[in-house]
DRENVEX-677524 format. One record per residue (C-alpha): x, y, z. Coordinates in pm, 1 decimal, m for minus. Example, Ala and Ser with C-alpha at 12.3 -4.5 7.8 and 13.67 -1.06 7.14 Angstrom:
// DRENVEX-677524
R,1230.0,m450.0,780.0
R,1367.0,m106.0,714.0
***
This chain:
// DRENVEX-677524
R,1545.0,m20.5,1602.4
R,1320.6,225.8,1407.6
R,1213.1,96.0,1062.7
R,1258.0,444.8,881.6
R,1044.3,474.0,586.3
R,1135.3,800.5,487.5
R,1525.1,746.0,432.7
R,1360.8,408.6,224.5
R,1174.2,584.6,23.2
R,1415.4,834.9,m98.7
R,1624.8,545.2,m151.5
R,1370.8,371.4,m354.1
R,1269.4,664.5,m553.2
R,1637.8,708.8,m631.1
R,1674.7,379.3,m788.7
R,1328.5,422.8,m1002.4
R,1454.1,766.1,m1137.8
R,1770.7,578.8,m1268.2
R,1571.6,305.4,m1382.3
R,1292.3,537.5,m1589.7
R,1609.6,753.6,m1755.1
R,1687.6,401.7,m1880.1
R,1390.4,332.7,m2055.1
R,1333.8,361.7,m2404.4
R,944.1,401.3,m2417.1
R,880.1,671.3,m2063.6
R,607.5,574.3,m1856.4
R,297.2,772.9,m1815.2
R,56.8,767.4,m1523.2
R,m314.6,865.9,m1523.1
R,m467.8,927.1,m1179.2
R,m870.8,994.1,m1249.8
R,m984.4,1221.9,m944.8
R,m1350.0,1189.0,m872.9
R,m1514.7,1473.1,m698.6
R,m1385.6,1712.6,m379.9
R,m1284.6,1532.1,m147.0
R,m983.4,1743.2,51.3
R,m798.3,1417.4,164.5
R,m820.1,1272.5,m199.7
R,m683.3,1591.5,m348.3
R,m370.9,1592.8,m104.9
R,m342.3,1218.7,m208.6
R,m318.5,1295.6,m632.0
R,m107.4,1622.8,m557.2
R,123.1,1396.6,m323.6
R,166.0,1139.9,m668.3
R,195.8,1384.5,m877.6
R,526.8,1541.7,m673.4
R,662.1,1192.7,m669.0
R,625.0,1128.1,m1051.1
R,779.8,1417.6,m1138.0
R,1079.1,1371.4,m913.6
R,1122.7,1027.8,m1062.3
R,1046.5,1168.8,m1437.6
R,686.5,968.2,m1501.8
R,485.0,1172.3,m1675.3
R,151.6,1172.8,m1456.6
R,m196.2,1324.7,m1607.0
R,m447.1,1393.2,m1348.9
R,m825.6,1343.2,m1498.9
R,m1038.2,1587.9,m1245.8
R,m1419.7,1468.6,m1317.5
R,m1712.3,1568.7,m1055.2
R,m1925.8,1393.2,m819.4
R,m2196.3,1390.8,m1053.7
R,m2026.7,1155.8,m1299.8
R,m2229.9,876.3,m1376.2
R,m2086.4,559.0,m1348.4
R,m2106.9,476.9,m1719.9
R,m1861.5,789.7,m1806.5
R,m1605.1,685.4,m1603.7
R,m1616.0,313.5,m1724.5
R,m1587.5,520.3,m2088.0
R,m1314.9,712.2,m1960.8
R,m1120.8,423.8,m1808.7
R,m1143.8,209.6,m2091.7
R,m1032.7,501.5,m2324.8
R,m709.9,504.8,m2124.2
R,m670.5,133.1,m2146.3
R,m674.5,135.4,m2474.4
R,m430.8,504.8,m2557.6
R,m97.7,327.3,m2613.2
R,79.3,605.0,m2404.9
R,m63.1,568.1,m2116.1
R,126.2,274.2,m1909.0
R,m45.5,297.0,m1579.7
R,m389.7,417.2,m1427.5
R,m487.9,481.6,m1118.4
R,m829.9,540.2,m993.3
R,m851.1,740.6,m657.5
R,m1017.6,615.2,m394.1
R,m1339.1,663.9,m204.0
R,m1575.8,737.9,m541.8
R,m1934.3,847.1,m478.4
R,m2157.7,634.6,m341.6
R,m2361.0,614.0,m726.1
R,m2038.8,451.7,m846.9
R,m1974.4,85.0,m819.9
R,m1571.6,70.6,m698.9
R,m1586.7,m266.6,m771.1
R,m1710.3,m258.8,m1109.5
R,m1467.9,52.2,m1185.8
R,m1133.7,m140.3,m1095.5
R,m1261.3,m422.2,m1257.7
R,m1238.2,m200.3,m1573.1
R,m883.4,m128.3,m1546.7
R,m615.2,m352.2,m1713.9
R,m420.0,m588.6,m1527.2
R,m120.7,m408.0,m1744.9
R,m182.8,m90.5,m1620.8
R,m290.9,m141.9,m1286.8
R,m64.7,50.4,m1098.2
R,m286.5,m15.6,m772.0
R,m288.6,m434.9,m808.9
R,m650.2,m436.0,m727.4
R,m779.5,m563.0,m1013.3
R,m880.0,m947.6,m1039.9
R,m624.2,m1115.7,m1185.1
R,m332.5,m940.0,m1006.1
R,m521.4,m1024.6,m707.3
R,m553.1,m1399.1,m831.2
R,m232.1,m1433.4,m963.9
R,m76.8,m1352.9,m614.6
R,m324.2,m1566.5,m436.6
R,m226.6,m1861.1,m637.9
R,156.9,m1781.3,m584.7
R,186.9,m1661.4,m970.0
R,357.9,m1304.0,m1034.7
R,132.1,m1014.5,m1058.6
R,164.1,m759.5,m1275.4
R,174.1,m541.9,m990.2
R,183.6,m569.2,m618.7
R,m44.6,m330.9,m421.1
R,182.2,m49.4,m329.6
R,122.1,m3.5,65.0
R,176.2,m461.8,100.1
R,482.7,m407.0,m108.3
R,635.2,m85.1,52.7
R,613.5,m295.7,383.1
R,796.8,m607.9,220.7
R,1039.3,m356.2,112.5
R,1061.6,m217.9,459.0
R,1135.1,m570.0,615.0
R,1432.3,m675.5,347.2
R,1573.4,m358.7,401.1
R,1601.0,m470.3,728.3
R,1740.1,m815.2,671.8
R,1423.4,m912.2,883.1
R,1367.4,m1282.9,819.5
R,1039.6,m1361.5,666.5
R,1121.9,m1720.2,572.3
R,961.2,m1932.1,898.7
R,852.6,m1650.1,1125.0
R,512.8,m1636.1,1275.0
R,355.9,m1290.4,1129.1
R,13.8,m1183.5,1268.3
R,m153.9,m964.8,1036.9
R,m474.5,m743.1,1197.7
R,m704.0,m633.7,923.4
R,m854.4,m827.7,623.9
R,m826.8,m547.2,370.1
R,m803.8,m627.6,7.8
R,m550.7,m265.4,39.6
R,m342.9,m410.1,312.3
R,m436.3,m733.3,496.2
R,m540.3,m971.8,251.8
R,m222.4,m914.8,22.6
R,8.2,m831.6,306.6
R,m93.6,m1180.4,465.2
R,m41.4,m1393.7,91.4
R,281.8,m1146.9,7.3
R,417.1,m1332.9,354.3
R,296.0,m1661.1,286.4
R,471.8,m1695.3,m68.7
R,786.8,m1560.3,165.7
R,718.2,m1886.0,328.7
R,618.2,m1747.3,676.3
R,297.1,m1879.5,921.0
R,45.2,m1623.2,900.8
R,m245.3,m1555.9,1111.4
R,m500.8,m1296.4,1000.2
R,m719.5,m1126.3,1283.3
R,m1010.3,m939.1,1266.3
R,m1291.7,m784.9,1413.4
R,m1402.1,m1169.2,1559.5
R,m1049.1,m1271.1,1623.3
R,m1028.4,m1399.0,1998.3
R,m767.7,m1272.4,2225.2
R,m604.4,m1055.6,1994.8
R,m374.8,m998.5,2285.5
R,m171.4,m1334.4,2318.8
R,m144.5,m1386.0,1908.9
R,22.7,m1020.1,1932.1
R,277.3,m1079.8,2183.5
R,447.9,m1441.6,2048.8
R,435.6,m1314.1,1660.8
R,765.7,m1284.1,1504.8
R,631.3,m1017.7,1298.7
R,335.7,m823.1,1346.6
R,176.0,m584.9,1060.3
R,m146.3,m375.3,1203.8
R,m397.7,m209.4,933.0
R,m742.4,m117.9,1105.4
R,m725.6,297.4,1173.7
R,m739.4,221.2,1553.7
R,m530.1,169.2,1845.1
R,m524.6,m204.6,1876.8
R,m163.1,m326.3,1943.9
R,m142.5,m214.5,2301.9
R,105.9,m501.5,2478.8
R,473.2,m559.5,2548.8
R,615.3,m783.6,2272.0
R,778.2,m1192.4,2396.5
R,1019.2,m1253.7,2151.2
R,1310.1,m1013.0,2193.5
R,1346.3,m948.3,1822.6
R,984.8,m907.3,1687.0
R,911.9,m656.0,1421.6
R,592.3,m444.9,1461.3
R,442.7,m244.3,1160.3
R,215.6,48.7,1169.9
R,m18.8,59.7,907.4
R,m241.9,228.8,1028.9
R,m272.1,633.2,1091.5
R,m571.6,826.6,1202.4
R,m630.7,1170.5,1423.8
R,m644.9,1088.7,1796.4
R,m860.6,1313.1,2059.6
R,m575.0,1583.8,2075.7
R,m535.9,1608.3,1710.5
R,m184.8,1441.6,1682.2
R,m160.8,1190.7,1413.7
R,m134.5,845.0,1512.8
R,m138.2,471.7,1452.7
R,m206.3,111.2,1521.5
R,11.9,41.0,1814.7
R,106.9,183.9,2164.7
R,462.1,354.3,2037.3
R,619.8,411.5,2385.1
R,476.9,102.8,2541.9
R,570.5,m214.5,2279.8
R,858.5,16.0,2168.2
R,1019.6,m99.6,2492.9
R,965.1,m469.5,2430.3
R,992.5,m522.6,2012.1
R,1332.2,m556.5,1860.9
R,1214.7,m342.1,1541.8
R,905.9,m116.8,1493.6
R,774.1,130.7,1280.0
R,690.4,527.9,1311.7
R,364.5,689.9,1218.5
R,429.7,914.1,1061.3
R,769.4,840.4,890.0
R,728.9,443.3,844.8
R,488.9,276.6,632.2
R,309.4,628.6,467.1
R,649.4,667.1,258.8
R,688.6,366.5,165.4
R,352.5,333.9,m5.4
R,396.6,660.0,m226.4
R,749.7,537.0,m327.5
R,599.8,154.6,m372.2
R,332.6,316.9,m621.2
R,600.1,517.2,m817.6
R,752.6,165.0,m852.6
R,486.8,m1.3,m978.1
R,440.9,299.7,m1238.8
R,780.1,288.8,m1401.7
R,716.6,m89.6,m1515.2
R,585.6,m38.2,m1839.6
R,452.6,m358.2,m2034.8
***
């Protein structure tokens, strides 16, 4: 069975435009843009469609590369402090002058949209509720319950130690009460962890999940997407091969990429 993330999202999105035409104070989302980057463009202008479908307001703050690092600390903390804004969201890569780190650092836990900043990332560690959820960990939690896929028990193998995607992904599962593994770069035999997971949820950008599945009903999700050498966009895993063996995977594109925009929007129409 396909896990469809489009038909999801639309689903999702649905349910946070009813939700935001409840509220009494609207939410309003600030994306700051720093510099040209193409992909990072697409990324805002993608946002900004999906707020405005939803009815968020969304303000996107276009600085340029040459920003120093000390302006954009001024302008985040400006918006942190401007009771209309509810969320902000800081796009991702910065220029190498800039200190990510430092920047999301800057942005309050209340407004976090992106649950990167330390204490969302503390409370989930320590099983508390964030504030937010990182949108893509969420969108695939979403994916599974829409699913009915049991999480409670099941051996999921998470590839990648993000802070995005695998590190949240794998304590999102645990505090579902499933066994995780987390594999990486000096994982050994990727191969045989893969094949007797329950659940399997890939995030590295490279084709890494390339074996028939054991367990009749396993899940397998496709974080990943990347360009291969004929220019056809592509994921994690082997499609046609461990399509033939897993009880439930997901599409790239069409599964997890949809899930994450509608995830964000979300997070953006809690307003605290």
């Amino acid at each position: 069975m396909i896990l469809d993330g489009k038909s999801l999202s639309a689903k999702v999105l649905e349910g946070v435009k009813l939700r935001v035409e409840k509220l009494e104070r609207k939410p309003h989302l600030v994306v700051i843009l720093v510099g040209e980057d193409p992909a990072s463009k697409i990324y805002v202008r993608n946002k900004q469609i999906a707020a405005e479908k939803v009815g968020i307001k969304s303000t996107v703050l276009e600085l340029p590369n040459s920003v120093t690092e000390e302006e954009l600390l001024n302008k985040v903390e400006y918006y942190n402090n401007d009771p209309d804004v509810t969320g902000i969201l800081v796009q991702l890569p910065l220029p190498k002058h800039i200190d990510k780190n430092k920047v999301t650092m800057a942005i309050s836990p209340k407004k976090d949209v992106d649950g990167f900043t330390p204490e969302n990332v503390g409370k989930l560690a320590i099983g508390l509720e964030p504030y937010f959820y990182p949108a893509t960990p969420q969108g695939i939690i979403m994916l599974l319950d829409e699913y009915k896929i049991p999480i409670e028990g099941a051996d999921a193998v998470v590839i990648g130690r993000s802070n995005i995607v695998g590190k949240p992904v794998a304590q999102m599962l645990l505090k579902r009460n499933a066994t995780v593994t987390v594999c990486h770069s000096y994982t050994k035999d990727i191969e045989s962890k893969i094949k007797t997971a329950d659940i399997v949820i890939s995030a590295v950008g490279k084709k890494i999940v390339r074996c028939k599945m054991d367990k009749k009903n396993s899940v397998v999700v496709d974080v990943g997407i990347f360009r291969d050498s004929n220019n056809r966009l592509t994921g994690d895993v082997d499609f046609d091969l461990v399509s033939s063996s897993a009880g439930y995977i997901s599409p790239v594109p069409g599964g997890v990429g949809p899930m994450t925009i509608a995830s964000l929007m979300y997070n953006a129409s809690k307003v605290y």
